[in-house]
N, C-alpha and C positions, 0 to 999 in steps of 0.2 A: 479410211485412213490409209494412208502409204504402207505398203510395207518393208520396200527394200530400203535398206539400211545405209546411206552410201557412209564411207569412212571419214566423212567431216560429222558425222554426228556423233562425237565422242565427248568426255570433256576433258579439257586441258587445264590442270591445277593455277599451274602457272603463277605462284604466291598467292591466290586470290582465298578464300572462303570456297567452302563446299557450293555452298547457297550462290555464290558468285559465277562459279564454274557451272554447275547447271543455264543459270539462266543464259550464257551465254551462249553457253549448247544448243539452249532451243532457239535463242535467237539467231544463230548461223542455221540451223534445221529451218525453220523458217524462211530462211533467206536464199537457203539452198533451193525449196520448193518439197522436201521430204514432208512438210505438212502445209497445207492449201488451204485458202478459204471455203471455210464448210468444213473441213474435217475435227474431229473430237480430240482434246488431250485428256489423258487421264492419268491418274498420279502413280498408279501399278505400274502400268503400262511404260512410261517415262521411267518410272525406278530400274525395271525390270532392263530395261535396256540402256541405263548407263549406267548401273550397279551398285547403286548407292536407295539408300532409306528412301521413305517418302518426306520425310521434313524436310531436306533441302530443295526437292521438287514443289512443296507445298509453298516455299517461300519464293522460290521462281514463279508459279502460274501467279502468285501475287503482286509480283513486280510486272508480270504479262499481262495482268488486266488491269492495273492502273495505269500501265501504258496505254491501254486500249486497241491492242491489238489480238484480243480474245475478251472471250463474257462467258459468263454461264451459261451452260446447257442444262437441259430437260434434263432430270436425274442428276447422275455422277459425274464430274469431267465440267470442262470448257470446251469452247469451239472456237475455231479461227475464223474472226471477223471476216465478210467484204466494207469495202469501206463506199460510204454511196457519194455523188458526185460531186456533192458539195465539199466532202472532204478531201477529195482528189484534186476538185482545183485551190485547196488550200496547200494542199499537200507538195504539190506542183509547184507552186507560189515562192513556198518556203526552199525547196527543192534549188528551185534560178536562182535564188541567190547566195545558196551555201555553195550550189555547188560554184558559180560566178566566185566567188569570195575564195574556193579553193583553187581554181586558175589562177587567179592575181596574184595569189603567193607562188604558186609553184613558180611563175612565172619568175619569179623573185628569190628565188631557194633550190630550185630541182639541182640537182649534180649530175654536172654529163651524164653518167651511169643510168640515173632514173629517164633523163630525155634520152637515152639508146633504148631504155626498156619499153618506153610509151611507142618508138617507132617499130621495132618487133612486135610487140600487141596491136599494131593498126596492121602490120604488113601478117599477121596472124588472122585480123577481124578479116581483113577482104577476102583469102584465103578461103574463109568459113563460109561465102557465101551459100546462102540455102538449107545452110543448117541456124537455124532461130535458137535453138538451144544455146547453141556449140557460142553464136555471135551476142547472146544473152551474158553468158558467161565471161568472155571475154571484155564485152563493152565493162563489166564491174571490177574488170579486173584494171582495165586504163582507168576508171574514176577511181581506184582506191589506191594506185601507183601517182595519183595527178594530188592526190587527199594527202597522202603520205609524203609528196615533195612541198606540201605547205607548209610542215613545221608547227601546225597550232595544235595543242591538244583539243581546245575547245570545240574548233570548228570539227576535228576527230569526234567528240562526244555526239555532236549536231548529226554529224552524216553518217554516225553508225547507227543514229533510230530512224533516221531517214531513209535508208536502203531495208530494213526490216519491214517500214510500213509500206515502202514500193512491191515487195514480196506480196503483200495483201492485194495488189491489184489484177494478179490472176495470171493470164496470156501476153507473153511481151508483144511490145510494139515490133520487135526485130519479125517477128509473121506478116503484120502488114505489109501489099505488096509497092517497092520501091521504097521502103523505108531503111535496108539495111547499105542500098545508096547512097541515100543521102545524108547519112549518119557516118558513113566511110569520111566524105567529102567535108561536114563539119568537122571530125575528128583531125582530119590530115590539117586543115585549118589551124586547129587548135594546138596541136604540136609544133604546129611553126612558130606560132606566137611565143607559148612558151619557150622554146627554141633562142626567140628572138629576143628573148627577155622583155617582150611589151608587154606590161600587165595591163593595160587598159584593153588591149585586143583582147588578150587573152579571157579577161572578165567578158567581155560583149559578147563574146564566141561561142562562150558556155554557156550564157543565158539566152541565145539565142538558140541553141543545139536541145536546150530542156524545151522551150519553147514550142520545137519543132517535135519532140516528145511529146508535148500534151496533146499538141494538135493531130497527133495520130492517135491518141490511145483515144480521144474524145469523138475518132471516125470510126475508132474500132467497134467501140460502145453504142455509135448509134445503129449499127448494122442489126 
């Protein structure tokens, strides 16, 4: 299990429910990479470190495993899922067209401000070359700036369990060599379109850019 702590695993109330604010918690912990497939949750453990009872924990790992992004473990605790291949290219699937669907609007919505912020996070990602983490980081931070200029909550709800379950697949694609390339090159792409206010590029751009996503993480896997 991880042990350092970074400062996004907190919880933040934020009007919600105790129960509400945990699970959140781990789902950004999750997402962060603070816990990995293969590692154990366990309900002290989680109490102990964001300072609350175990019943609101108890009713998060229950929302975590009907998600299916944890199961029971031997003993006490859960473990964090991997997800095997057939749900990866489900996952993927669903993935091209939420995210496709969140282009279209931004394309249709973004406010100057958000298209200066998306070109600051590309002229950041290239920047980063060579660091996989640093350019992991970033790429989530342009899809959740591109999610946030769509305007839908729904499609919000969609791609906040979709970026949780991408956390389950382990090693970014941003390692593979020639991938943080060619992912620069869609990216710049895609902010034009947006830019340009074309939703139809813009949707093609993203689904093609996930595309080029699966087909690396599916070379990564076969190694």
């Amino acid at each position: 299990m991880a042990t350092d702590v970074p400062p996004t695993f907190m919880i933040d109330r934020d009007n919600v429910s105790l129960g509400e604010a945990v699970f959140r918690a781990l789902c950004q912990a999750l997402e962060d990479g603070v816990y990995r497939s293969g590692d154990r949750l366990r309900e002290d453990e989680v109490a102990q470190r964001l300072s609350v009872s175990r019943t609101p924990v108890r009713e998060a790992f229950g929302r975590l495993t009907a998600k299916g992004w944890v199961q029971p473990a031997g003993g006490r605790g859960l473990i964090v899922r991997s997800l095997e291949q057939s749900e990866v290219l489900e996952l993927y699937a669903m993935r091209e067209i939420l995210e496709g669907a969140a282009a279209r609007l931004a394309a249709q919505y973004a406010a100057p401000a958000e298209i200066g912020a998306l070109r600051d996070i590309h002229a950041r990602f290239v920047g980063a070359a060579g660091d996989a983490a640093e350019l992991a980081r970033l790429n989530r931070l342009m899809h959740g700036t591109i999610q946030r200029a769509a305007r839908n909550r729904y499609l919000d709800a969609a791609l906040a369990d979709m970026h949780v379950a991408i956390s389950l697949l382990g090693a970014t694609t941003f390692a593979a060599e020639g991938r943080p390339a060619t992912a620069a090159a869609e990216h710049a792409e895609l902010i034009a379109a947006i830019a340009a206010r074309d939703p139809d590029s813009a949707e093609s751009i993203a689904r093609g850019h996930i595309r080029e996503a699966l087909r690396t993480r599916l070379g990564m896997s076969s190694r």
